[in-house]
C-alpha positions as CSV (number, residue, x, y, z in Angstrom):
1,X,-11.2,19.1,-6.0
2,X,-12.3,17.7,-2.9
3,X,-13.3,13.7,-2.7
4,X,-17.3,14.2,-2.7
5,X,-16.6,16.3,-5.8
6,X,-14.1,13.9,-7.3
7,X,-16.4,10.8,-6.9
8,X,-19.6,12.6,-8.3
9,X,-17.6,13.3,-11.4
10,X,-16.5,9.9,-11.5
11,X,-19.7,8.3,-11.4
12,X,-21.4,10.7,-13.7
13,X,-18.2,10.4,-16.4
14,X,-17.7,13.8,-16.2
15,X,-14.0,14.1,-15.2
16,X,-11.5,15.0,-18.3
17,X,-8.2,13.5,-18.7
18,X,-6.4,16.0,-16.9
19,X,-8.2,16.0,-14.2
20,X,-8.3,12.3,-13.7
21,X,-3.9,12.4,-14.2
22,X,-4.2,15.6,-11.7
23,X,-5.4,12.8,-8.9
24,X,-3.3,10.1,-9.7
25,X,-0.1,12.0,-9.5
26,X,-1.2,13.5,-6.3
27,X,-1.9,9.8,-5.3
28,X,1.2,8.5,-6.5
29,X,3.4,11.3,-4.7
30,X,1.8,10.3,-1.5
31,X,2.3,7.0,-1.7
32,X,6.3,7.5,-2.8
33,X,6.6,10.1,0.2
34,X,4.5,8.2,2.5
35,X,5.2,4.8,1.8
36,X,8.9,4.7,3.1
37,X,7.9,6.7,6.4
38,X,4.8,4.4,7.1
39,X,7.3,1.2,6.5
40,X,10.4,2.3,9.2
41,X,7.8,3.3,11.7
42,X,6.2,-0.1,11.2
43,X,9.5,-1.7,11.6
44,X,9.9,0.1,15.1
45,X,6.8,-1.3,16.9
46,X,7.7,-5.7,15.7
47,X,6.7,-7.5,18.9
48,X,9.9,-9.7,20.3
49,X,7.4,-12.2,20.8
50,X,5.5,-12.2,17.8
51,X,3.7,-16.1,16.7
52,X,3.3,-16.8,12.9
53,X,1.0,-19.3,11.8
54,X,1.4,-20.9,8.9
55,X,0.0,-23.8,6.5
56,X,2.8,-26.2,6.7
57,X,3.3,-28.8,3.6
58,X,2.5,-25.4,1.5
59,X,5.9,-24.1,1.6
60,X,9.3,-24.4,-0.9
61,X,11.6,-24.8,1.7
62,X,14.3,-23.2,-1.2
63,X,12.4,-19.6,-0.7
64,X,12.4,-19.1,3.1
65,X,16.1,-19.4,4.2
66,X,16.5,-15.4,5.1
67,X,12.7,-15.6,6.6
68,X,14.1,-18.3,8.8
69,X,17.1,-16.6,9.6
């Protein structure tokens, strides 16, 4: 089932139960074999001399010790 075919059944409620867990283990095994690949290639491109603004008086100082670090 392609995406055009999965959203006209979607919006005409004529998907079954099966078909509807079909796509959402499909989603969730992309995201679990994806989502660790998409992170360490992320981590490889951080700009040395990256600026983060932030709302100060916002904060609890107790919760950003390691982001300081």
């Amino acid at each position: 089932m392609d995406i055009q075919e999965f959203r006209s059944r979607l919006a005409n409620r004529d998907i079954s139960r099966r078909d509807m867990h079909k796509v959402l283990a499909s989603v969730g095994v992309a995201t679990a074999v994806l989502g660790p690949g998409a992170k360490a290639f992320a981590q490889n491109d951080v700009d040395p001399d990256l600026t983060v603004f932030t709302w100060s008086g916002y904060d609890i100082p107790e919760l950003r010790p390691n982001y300081i670090a």
